[in-house]
C-alpha positions as CSV (number, residue, x, y, z in Angstrom):
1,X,-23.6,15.9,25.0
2,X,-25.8,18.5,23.2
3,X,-27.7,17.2,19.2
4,X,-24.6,19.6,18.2
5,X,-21.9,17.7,19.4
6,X,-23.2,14.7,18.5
7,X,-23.2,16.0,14.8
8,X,-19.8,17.4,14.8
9,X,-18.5,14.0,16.6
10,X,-20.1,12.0,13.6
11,X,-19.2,14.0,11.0
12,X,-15.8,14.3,12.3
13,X,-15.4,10.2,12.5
14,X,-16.8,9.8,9.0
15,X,-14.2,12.1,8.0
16,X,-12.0,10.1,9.3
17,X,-13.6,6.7,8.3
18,X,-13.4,8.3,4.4
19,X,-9.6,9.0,4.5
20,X,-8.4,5.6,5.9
21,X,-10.9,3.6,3.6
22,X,-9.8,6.0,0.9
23,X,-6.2,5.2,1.8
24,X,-6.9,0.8,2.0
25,X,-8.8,1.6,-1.3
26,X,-5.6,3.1,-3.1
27,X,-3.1,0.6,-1.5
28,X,-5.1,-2.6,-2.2
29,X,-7.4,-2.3,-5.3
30,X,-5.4,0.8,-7.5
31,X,-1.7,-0.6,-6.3
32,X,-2.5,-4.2,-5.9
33,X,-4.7,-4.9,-9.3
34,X,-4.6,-1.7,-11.4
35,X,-1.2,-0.4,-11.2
36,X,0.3,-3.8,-10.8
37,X,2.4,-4.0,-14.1
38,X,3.7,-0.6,-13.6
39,X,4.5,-1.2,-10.4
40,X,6.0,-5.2,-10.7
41,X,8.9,-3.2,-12.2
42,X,10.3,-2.2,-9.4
43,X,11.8,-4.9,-6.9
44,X,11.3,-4.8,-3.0
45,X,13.1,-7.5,-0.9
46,X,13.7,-9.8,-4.3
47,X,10.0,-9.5,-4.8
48,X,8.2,-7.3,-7.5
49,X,6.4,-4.5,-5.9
50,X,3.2,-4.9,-7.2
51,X,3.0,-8.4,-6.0
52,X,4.3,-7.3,-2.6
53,X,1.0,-4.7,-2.5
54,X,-0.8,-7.4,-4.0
55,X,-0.2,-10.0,-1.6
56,X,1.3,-8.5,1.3
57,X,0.8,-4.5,1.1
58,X,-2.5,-3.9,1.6
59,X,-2.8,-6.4,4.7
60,X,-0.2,-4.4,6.1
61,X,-1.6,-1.0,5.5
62,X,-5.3,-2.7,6.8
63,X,-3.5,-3.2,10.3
64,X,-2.0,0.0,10.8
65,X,-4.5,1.8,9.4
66,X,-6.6,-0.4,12.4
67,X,-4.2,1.0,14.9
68,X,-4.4,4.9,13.4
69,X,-7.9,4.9,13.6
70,X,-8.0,3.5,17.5
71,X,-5.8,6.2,18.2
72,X,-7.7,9.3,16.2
73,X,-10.8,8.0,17.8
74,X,-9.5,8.4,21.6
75,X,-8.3,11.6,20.2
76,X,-12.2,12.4,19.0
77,X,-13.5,11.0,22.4
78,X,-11.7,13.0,24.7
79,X,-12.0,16.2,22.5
80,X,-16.1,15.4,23.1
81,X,-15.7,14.4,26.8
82,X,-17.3,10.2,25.6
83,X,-13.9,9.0,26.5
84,X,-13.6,6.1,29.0
């Protein structure tokens, strides 16, 4: 793997990184704490919403986030030729 490719596969998973951390940063700080009142109007399963994101949401989006970035990174790896 040429210095080139080794930049453009690091830049390309920092991308990455930014977006889904980006993404756990909306769901569990701006939904869970900031937007909480606004949100604790609305009702999800007999719980307020902003509780739910509060408590629940942003463990949930943490997990499949886990699982989109496995699979974006075998993506990455094969596109590169570092794949197992």
């Amino acid at each position: 793997m040429s210095k080139k490719d080794m930049k453009a596969y690091w830049k390309e998973n920092l991308g990455y990184l930014a977006i889904l951390l980006s993404i756990w940063f909306l769901v569990s700080y701006v939904f869970g704490i900031l937007l909480v009142d606004q949100l604790n109007s609305i009702k999800m399963g007999g719980f307020k919403l902003g509780f739910w994101f509060a408590q629940q949401g942003s463990m949930y989006v943490f997990v499949i986030l886990i699982f989109v970035y496995v699979k974006l990174m075998n993506k990455l790896d094969k596109k590169y030729g570092v794949d197992e």
